[in-house]
Backbone as ProteinMPNN parsed JSONL, in Angstrom:
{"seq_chain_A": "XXXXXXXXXXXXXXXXXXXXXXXXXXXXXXXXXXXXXXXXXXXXXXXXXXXXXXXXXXXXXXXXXXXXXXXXXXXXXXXXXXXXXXXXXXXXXXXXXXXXXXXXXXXXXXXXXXXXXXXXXXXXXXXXXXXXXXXXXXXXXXXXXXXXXXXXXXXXXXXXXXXXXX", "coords_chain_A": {"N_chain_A": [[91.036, 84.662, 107.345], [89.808, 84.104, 104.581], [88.627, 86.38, 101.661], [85.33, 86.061, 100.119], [84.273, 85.401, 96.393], [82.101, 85.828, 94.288], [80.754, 84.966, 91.368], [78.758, 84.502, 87.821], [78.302, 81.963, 86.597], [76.489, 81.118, 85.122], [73.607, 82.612, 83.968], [71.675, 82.786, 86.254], [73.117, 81.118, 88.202], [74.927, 81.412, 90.605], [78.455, 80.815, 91.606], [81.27, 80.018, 93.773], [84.027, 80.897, 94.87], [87.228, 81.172, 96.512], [88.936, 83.958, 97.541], [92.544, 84.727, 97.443], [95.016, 85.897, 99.85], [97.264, 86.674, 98.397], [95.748, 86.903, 95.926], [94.271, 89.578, 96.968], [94.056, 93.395, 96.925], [96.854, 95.422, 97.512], [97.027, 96.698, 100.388], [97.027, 99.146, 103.387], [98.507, 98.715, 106.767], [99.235, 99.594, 109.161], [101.073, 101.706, 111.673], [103.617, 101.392, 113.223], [105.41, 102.843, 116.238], [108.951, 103.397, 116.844], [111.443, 102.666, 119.079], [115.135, 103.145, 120.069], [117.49, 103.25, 122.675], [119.976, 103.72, 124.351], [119.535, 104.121, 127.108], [116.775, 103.174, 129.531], [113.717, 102.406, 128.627], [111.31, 101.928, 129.974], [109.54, 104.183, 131.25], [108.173, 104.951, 128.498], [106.977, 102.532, 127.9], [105.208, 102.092, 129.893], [103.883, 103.935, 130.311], [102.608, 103.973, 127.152], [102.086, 101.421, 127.111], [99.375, 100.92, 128.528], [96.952, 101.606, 127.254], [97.572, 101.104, 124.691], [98.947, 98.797, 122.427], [101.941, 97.258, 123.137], [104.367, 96.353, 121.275], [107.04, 95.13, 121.177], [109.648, 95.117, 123.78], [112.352, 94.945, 124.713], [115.942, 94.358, 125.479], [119.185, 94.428, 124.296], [122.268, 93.331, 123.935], [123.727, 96.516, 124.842], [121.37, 98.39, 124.09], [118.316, 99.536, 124.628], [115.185, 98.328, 123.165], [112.219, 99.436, 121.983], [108.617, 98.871, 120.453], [105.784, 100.327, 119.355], [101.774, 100.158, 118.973], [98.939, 102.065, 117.841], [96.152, 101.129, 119.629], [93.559, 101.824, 118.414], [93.39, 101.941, 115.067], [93.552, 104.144, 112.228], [92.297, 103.871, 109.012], [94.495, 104.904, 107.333], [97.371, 106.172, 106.904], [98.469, 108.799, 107.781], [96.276, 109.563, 109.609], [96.861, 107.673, 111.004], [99.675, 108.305, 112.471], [99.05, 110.887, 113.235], [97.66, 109.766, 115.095], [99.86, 108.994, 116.767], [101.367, 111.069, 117.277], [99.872, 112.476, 118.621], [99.929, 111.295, 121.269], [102.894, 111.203, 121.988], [103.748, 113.501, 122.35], [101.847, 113.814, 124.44], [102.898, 113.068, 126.477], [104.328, 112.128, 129.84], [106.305, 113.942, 131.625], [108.883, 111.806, 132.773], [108.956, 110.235, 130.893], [108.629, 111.393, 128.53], [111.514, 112.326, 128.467], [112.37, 110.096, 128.001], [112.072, 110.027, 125.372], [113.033, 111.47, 123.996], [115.482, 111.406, 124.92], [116.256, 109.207, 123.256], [118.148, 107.005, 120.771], [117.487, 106.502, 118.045], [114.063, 106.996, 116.754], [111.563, 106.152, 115.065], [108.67, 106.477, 112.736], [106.979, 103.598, 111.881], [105.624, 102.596, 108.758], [103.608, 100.499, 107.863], [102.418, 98.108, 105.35], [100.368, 95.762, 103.211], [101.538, 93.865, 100.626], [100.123, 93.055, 96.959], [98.372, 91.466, 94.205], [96.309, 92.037, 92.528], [95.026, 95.305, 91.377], [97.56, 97.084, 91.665], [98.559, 99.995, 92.909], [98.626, 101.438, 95.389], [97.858, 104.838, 96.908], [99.049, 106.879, 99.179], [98.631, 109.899, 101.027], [100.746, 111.936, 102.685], [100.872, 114.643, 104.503], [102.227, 118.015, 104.859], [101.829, 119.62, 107.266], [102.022, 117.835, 109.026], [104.146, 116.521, 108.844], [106.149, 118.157, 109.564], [105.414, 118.146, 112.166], [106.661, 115.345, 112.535], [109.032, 116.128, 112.347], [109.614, 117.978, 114.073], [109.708, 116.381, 116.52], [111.71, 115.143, 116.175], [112.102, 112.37, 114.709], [112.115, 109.924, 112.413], [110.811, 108.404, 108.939], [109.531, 105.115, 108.253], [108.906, 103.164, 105.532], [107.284, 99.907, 105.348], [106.934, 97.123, 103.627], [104.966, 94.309, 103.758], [104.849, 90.831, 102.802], [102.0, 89.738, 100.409], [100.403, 87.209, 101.516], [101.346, 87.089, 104.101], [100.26, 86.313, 107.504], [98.756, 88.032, 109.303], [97.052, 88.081, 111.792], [98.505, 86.432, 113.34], [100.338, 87.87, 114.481], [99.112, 90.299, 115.426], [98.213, 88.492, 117.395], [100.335, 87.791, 118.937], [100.932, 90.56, 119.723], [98.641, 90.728, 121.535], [98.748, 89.463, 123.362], [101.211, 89.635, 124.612], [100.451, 92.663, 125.104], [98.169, 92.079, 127.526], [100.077, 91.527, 129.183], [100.464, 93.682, 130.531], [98.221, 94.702, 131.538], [97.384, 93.39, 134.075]], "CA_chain_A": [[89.941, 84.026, 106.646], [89.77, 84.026, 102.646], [87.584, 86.849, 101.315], [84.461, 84.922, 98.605], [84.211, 86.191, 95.684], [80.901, 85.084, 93.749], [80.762, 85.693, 89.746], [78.013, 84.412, 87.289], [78.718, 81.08, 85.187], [75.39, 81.289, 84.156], [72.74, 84.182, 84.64], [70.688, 82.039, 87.372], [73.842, 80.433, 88.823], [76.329, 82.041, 91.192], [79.657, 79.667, 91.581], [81.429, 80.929, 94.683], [85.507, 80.707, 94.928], [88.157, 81.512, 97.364], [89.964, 84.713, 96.909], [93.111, 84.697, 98.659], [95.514, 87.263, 99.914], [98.102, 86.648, 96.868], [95.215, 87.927, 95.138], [93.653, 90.649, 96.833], [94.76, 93.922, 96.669], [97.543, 96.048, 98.528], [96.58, 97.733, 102.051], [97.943, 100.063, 104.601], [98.166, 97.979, 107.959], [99.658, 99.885, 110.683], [101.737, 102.353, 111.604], [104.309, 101.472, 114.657], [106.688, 103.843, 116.467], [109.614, 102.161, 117.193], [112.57, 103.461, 119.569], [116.203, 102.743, 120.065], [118.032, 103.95, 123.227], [120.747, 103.436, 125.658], [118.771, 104.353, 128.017], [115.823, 102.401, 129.972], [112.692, 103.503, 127.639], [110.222, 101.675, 130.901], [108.265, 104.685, 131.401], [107.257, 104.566, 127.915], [106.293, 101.248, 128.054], [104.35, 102.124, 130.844], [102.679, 104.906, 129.507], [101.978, 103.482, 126.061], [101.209, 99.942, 127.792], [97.793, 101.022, 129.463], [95.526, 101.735, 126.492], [97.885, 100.923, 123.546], [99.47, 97.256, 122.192], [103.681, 97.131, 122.734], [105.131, 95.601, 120.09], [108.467, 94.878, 121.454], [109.995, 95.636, 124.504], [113.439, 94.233, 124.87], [117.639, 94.529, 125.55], [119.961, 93.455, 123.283], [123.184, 94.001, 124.362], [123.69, 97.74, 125.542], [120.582, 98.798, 123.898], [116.774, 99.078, 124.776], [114.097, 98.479, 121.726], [110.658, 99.326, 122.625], [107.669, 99.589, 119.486], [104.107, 100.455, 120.051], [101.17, 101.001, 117.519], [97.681, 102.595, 118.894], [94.922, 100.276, 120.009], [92.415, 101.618, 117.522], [94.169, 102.503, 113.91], [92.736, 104.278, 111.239], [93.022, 103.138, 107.67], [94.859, 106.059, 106.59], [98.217, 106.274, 107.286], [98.503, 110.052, 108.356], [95.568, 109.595, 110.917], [97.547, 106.983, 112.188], [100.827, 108.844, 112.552], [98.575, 112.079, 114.289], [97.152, 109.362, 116.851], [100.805, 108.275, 117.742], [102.001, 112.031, 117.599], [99.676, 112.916, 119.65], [100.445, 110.164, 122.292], [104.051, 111.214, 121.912], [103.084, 114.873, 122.497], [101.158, 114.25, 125.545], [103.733, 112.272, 127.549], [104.324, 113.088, 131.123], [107.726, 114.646, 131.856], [109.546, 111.132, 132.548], [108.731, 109.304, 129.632], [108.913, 112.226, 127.484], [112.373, 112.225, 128.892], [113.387, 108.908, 127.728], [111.434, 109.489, 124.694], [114.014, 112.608, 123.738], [117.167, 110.549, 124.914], [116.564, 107.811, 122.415], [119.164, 107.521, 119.733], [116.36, 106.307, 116.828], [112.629, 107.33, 117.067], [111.175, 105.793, 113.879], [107.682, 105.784, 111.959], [107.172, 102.917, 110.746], [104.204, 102.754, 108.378], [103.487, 99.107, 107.688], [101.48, 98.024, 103.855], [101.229, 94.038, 102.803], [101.749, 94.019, 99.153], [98.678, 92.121, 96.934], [98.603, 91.523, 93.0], [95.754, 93.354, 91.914], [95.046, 97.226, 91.589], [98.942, 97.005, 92.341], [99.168, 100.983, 92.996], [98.458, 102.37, 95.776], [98.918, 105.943, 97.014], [98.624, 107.955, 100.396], [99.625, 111.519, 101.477], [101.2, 112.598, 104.399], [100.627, 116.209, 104.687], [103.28, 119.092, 105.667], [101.483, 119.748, 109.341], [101.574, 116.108, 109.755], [105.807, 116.451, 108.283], [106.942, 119.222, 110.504], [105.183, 117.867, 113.756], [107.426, 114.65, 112.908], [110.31, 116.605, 112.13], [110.271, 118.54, 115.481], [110.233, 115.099, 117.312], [113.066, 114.644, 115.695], [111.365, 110.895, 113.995], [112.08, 109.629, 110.783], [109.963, 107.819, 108.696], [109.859, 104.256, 107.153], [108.054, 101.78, 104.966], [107.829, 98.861, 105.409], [105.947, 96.282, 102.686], [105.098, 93.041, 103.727], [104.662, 89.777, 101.297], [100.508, 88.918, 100.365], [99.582, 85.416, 102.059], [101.498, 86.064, 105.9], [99.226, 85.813, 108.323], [98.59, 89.051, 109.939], [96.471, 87.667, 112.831], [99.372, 85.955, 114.085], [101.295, 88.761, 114.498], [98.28, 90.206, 116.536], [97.88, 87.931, 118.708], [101.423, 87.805, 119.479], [100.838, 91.387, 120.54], [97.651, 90.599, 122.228], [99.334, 88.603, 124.309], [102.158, 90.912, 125.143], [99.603, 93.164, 125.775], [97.88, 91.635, 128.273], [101.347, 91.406, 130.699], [100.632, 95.3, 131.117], [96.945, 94.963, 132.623], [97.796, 92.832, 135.248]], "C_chain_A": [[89.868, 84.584, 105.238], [88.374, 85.245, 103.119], [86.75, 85.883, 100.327], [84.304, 85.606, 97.687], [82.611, 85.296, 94.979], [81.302, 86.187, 92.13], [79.974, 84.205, 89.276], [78.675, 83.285, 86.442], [77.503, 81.188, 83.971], [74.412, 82.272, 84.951], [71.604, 83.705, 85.8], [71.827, 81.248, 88.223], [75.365, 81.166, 89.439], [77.44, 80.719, 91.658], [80.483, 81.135, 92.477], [83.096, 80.164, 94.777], [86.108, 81.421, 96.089], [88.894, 82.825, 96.908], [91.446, 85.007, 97.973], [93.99, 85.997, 98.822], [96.521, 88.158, 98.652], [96.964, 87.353, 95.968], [94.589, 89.092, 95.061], [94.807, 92.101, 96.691], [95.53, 94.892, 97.739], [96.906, 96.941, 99.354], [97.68, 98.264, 102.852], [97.378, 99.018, 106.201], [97.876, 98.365, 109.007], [100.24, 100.572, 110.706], [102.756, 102.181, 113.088], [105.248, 102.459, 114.784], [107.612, 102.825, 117.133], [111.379, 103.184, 117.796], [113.428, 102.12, 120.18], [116.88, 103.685, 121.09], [118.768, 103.14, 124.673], [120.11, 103.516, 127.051], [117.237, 103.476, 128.152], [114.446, 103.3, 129.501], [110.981, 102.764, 129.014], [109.525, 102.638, 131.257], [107.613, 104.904, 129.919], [106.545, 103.748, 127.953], [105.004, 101.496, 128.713], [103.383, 102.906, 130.242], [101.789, 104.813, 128.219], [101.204, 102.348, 126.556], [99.888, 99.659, 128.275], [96.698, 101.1, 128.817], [96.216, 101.3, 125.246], [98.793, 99.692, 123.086], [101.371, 97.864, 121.866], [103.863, 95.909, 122.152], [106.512, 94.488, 120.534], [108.847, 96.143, 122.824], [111.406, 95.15, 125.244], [114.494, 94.527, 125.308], [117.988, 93.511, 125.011], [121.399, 94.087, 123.699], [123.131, 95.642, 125.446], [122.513, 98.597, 125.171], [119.484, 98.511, 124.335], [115.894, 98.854, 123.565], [112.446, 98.43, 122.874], [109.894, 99.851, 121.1], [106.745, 98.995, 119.919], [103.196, 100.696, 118.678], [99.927, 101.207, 118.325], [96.619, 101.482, 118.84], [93.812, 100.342, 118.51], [93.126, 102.562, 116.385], [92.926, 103.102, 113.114], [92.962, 103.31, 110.052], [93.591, 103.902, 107.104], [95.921, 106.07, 107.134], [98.837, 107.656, 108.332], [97.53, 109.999, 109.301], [95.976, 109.029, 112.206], [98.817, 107.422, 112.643], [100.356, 109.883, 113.708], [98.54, 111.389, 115.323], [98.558, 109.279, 117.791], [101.519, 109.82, 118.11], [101.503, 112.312, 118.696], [99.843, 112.009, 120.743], [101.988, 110.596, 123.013], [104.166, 112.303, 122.832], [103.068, 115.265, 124.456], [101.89, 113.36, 126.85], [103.781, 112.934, 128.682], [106.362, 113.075, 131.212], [109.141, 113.439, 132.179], [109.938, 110.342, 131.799], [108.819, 110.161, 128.486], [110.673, 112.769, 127.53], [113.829, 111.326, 127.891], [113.042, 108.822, 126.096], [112.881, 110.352, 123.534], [115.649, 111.993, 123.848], [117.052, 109.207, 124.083], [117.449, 107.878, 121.31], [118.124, 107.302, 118.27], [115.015, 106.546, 117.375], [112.325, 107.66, 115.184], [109.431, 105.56, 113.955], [107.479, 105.052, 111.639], [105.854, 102.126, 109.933], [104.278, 100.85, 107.441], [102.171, 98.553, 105.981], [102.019, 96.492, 103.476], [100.529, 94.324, 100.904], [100.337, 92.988, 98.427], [99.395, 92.355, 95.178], [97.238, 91.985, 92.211], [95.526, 94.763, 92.827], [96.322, 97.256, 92.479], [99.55, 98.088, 92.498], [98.02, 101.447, 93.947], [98.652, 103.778, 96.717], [98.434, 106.646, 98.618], [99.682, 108.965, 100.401], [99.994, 111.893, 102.681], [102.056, 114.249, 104.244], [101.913, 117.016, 105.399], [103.299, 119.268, 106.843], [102.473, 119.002, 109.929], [103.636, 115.855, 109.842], [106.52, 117.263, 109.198], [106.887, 118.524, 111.803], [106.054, 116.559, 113.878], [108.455, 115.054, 112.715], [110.711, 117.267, 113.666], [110.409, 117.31, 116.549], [111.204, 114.399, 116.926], [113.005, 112.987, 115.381], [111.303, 110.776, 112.716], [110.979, 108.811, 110.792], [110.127, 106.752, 107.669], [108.867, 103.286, 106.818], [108.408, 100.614, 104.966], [106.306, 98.236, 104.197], [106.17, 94.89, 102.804], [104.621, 92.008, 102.413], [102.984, 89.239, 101.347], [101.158, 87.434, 100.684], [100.399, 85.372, 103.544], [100.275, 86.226, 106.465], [99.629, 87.129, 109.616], [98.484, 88.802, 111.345], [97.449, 86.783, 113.204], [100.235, 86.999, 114.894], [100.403, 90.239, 115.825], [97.905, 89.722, 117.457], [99.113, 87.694, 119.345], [101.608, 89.39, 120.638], [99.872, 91.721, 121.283], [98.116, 90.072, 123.496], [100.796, 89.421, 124.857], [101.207, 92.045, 125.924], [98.767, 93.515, 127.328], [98.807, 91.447, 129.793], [100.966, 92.806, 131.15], [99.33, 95.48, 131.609], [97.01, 94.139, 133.348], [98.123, 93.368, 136.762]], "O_chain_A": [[89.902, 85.808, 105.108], [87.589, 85.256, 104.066], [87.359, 84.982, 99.75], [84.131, 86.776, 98.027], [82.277, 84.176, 95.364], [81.763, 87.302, 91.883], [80.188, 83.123, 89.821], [79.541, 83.603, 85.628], [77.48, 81.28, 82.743], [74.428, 82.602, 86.137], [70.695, 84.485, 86.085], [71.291, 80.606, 89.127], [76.454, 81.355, 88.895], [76.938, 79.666, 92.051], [80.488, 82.348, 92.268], [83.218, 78.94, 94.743], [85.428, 82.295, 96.627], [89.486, 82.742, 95.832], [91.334, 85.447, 99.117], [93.805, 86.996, 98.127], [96.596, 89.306, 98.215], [97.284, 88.345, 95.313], [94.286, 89.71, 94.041], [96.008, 91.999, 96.441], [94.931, 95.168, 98.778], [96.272, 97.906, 98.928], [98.859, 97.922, 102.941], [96.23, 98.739, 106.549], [96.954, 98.045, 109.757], [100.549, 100.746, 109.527], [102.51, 102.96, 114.009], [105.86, 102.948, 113.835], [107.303, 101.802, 117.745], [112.096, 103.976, 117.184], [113.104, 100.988, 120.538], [116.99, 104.857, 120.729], [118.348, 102.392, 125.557], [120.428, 102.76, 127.969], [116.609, 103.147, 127.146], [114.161, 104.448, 129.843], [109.826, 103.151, 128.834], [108.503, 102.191, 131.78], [106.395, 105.065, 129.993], [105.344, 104.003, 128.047], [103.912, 101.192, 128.232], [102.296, 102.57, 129.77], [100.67, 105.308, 128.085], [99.98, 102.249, 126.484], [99.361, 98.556, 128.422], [95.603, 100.83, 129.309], [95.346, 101.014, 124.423], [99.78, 99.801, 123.813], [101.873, 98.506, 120.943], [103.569, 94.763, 122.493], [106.737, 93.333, 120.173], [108.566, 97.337, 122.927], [111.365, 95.018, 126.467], [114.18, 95.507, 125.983], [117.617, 92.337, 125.005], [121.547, 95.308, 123.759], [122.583, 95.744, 126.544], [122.447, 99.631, 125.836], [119.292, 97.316, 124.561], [116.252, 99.72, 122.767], [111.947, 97.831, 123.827], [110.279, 100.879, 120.544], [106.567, 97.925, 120.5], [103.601, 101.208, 117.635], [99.801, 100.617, 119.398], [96.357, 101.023, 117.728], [93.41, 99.414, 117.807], [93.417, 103.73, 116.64], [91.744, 102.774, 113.216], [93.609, 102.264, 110.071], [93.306, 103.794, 105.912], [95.685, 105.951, 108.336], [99.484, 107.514, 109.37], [98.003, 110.598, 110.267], [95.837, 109.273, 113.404], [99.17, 106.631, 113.518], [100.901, 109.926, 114.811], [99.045, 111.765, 116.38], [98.596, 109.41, 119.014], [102.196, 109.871, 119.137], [102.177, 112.448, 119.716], [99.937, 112.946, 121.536], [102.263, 110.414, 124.199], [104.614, 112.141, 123.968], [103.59, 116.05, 125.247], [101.38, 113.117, 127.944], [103.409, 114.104, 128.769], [107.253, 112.293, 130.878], [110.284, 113.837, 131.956], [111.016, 109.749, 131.844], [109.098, 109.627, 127.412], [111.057, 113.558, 126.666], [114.974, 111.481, 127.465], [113.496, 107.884, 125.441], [113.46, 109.835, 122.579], [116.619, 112.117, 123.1], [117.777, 108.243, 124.327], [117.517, 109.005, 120.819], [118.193, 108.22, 117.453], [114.863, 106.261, 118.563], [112.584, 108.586, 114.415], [108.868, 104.837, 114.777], [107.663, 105.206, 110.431], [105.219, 101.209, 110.453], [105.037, 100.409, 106.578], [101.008, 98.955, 106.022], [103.158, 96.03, 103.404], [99.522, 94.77, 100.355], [99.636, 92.296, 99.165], [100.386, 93.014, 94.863], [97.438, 92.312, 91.041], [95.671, 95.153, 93.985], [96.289, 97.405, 93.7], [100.777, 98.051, 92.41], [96.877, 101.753, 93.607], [99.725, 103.798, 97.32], [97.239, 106.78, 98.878], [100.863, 109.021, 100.058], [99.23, 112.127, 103.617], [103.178, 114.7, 104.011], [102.469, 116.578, 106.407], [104.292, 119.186, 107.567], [103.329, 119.196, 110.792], [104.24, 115.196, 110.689], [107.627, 116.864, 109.56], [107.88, 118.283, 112.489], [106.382, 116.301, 115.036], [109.263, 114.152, 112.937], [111.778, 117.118, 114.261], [111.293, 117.393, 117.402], [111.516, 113.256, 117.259], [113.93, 112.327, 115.854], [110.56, 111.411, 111.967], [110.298, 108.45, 111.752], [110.612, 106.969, 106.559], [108.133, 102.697, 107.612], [109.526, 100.185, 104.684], [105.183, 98.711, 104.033], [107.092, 94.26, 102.285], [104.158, 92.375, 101.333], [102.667, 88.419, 102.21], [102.104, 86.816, 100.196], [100.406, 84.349, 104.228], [99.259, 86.266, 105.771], [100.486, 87.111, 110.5], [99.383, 89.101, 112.13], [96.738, 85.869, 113.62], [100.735, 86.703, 115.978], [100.965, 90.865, 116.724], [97.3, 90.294, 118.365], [98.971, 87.327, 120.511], [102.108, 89.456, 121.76], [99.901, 92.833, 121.81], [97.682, 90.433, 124.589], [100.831, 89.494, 126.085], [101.25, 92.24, 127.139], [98.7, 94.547, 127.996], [98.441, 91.301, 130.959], [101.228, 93.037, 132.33], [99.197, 96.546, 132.21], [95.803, 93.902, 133.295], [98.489, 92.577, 137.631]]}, "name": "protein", "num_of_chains": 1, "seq": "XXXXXXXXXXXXXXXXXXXXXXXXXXXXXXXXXXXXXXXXXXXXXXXXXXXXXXXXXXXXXXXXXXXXXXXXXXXXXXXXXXXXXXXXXXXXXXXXXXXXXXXXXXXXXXXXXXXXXXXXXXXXXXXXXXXXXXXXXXXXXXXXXXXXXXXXXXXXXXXXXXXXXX"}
């Protein structure tokens, strides 16, 4: 849904316009973790699946892909990285298993691009750098294009979702 913008033609008359995404300005979205492994990554699934939205859960040839992002995000990129560390963290011994035999275990911090205030900046702290360094998890940006349609892309994983409370 369009944000409104209201501005003054005349000092008794507000005139109310559309502002659309092309014009608002760049945000931090999301942050998914996203793994790659020969191996059957189904007790993540499982374990992420119960309180948190899978992304993808697939085989492609000889590989598995499974990405997850947490139910309730911050807007801060590093808050959202802690929630998924700690998630990661607190695995139980079979899923922390598969989580260790994956060949990729990626960050991937998600921002849709906008054309004004066209700079902006977040920090992701040393703690926050080590604790993904010992999970042996890189980290990547991704920048989507102002005007897709987010809420599609949510309800795609709403609906994925939903196969795992059943």
């Amino acid at each position: 849904m369009p944000k409104l913008s209201a501005y003054a033609k005349h000092p008794s008359v507000l005139s109310w316009r559309y502002v659309t995404r092309e014009e608002s300005a760049p945000r931090f979205l999301n942050v998914d973790l996203e793994l790659t492994s020969r191996d059957s990554l189904d007790a993540i699934v499982e374990a992420f699946g119960r309180q948190h939205i899978v992304l993808r859960d697939s085989r492609e040839g000889e590989l598995n892909y499974a990405s997850f992002e947490v139910g309730r995000h911050s807007t801060d990129p590093e808050a959202t990285i802690v929630q998924l560390l700690d998630l990661v963290e607190n695995l139980m011994e079979g899923a922390r298993t598969q989580f260790r035999n994956a060949e990729a275990r990626t960050l991937n911090v998600g921002f849709e691009s906008g054309i004004r205030h066209p700079r902006i900046e977040y920090v992701i702290g040393p703690s926050v750098l080590n604790r993904v360094a010992r999970l042996d998890c890189g980290i990547a940006m991704t920048v989507y294009p102002a005007g897709r349609k987010p809420w599609l892309d949510r309800f795609g994983a709403f609906i994925r979702r939903c196969r795992y409370r059943l």
